[in-house]
C-alpha positions as a Markdown table, in Angstrom:
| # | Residue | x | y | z |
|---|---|---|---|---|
| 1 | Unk | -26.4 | -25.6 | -70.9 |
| 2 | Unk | -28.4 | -23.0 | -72.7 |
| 3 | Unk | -31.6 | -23.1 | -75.2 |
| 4 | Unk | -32.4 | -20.4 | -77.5 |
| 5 | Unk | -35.5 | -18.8 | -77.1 |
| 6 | Unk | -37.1 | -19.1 | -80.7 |
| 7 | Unk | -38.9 | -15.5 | -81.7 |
| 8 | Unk | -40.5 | -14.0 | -85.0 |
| 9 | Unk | -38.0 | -10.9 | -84.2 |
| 10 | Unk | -35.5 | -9.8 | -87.2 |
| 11 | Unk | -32.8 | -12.6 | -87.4 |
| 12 | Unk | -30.0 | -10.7 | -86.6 |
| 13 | Unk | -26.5 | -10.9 | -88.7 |
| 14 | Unk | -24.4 | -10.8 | -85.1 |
| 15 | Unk | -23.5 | -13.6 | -83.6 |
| 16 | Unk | -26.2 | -13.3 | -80.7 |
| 17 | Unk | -29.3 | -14.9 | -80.0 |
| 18 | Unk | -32.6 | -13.0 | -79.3 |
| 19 | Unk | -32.6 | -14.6 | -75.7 |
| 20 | Unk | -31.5 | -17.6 | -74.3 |
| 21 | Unk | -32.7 | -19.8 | -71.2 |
| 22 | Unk | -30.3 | -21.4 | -69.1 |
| 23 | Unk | -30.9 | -23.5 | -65.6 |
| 24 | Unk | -34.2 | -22.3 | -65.4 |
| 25 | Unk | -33.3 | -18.8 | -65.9 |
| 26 | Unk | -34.4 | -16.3 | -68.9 |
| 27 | Unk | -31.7 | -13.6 | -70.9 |
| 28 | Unk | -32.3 | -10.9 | -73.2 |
| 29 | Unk | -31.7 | -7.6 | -74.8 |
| 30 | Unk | -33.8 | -6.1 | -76.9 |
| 31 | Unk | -33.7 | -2.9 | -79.1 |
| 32 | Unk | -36.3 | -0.8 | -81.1 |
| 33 | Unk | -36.3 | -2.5 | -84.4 |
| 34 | Unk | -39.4 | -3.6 | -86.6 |
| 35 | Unk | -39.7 | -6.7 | -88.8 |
| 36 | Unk | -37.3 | -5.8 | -90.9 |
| 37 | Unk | -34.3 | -5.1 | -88.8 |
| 38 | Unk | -34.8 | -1.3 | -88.9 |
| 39 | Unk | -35.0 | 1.0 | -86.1 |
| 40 | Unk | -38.4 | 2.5 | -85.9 |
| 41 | Unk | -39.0 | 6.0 | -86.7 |
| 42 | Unk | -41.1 | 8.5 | -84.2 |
| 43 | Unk | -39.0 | 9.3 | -81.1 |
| 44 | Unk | -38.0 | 7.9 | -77.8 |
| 45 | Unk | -41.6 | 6.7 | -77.6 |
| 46 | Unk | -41.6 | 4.8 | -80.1 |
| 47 | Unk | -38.7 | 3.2 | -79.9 |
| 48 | Unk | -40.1 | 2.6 | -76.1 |
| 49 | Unk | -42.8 | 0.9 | -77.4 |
| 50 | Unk | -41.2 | -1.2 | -80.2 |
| 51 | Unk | -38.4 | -2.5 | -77.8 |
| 52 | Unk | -40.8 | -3.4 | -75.0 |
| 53 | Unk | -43.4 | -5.0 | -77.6 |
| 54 | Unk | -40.0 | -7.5 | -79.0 |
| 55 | Unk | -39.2 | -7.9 | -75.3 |
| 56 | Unk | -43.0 | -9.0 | -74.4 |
| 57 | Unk | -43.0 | -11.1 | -77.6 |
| 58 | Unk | -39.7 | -12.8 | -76.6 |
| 59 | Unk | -40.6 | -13.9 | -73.4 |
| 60 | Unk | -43.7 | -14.8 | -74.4 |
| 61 | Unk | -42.0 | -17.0 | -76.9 |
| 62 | Unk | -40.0 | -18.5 | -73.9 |
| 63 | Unk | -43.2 | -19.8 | -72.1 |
| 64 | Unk | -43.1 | -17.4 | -69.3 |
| 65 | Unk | -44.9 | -14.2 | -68.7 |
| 66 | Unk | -44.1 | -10.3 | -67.6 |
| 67 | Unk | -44.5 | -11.7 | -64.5 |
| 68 | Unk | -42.1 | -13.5 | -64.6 |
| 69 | Unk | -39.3 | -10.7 | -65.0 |
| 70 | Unk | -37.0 | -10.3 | -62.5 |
| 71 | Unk | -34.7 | -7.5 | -63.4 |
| 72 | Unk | -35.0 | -5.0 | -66.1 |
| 73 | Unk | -31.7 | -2.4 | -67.0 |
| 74 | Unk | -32.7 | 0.5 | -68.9 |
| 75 | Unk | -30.5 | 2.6 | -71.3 |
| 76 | Unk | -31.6 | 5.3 | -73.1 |
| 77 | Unk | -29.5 | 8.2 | -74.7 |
| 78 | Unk | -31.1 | 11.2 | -73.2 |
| 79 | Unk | -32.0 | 12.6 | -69.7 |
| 80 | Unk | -35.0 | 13.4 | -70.7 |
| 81 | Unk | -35.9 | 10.1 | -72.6 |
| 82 | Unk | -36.5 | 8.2 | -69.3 |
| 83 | Unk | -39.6 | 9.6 | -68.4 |
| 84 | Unk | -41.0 | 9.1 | -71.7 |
| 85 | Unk | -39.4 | 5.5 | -71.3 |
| 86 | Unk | -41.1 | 4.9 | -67.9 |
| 87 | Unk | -44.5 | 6.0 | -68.7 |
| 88 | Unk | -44.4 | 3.1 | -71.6 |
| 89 | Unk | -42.9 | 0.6 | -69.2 |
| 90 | Unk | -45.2 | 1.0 | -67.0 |
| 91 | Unk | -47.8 | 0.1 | -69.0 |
| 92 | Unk | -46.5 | -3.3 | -69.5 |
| 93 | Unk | -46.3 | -4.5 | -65.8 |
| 94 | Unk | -48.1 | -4.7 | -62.6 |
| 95 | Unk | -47.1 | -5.0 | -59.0 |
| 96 | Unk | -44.7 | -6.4 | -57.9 |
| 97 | Unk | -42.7 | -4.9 | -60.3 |
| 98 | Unk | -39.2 | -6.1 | -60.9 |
| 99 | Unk | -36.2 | -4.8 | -60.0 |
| 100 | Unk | -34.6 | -2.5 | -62.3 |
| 101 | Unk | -31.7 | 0.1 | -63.2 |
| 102 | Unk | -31.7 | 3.4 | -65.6 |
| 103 | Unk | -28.8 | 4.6 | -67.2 |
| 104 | Unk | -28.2 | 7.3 | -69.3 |
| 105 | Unk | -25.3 | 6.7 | -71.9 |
| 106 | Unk | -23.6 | 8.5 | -74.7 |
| 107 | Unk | -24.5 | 5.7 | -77.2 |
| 108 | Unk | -25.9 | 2.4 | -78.4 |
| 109 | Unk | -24.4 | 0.0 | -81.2 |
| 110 | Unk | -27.0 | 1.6 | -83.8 |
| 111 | Unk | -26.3 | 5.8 | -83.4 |
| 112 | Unk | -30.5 | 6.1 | -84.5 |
| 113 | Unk | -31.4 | 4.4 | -81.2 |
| 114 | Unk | -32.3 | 6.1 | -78.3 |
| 115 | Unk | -33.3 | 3.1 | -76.1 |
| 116 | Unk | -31.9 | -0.8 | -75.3 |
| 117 | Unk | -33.3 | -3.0 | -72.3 |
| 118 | Unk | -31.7 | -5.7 | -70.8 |
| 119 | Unk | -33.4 | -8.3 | -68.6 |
| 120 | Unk | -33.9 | -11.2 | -66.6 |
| 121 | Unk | -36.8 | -13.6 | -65.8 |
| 122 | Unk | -37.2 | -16.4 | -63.3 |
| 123 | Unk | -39.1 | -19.8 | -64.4 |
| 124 | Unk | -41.1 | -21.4 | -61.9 |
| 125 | Unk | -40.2 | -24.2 | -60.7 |
């Protein structure tokens, strides 16, 4: 059975849920948008910053912590966006880090963004 994590984020009009637990396990995607639903303005940096900020506040929201993160799957819409990307993650984790995949894709759902995570958190048992 899964719970929906409740979060302050923008309530989204697709059918999807911010993140959801299930069996002791945490799911998410998040995306660079502010309060409003909008995608933030600025550059791959950011929209870094703003996805990683909604995906800190959603798992917070879920109980658990950063360390807590199990697998992390980056897209962004550039080469050259992923060390930009990086050097913002990395300022939201410590070792051991989790596991984690880049990609580098032609689009997102919203043609303004230039980043998406998607990722996975453990909760203690």
């Amino acid at each position: 059975m899964k719970t929906p994590v409740k979060t302050n984020l923008f309530a989204s009009k697709a059918p999807l849920e911010w993140a959801v637990m299930a069996n002791g396990q945490f799911y998410t995607a998040q995306i660079p948008i502010d309060a409003e639903g909008k995608v933030v303005d600025g550059g791959i940096e950011a929209q870094a910053r703003q996805t990683m900020d909604n995906f800190k506040h959603t798992i917070e929201a879920a109980g658990l912590t950063m360390a807590h993160v199990t697998q992390v799957l980056i897209y962004v819409t550039a080469r050259d966006h992923l060390p930009i990307f990086n050097k913002v993650y990395a300022e939201y984790f410590t070792p051991p880090y989790p596991n984690r995949a880049a990609m580098i894709i032609v689009g997102l759902a919203r043609e303004e963004m230039l980043c998406e995570i998607v990722a996975y958190a453990a909760q203690e048992q």
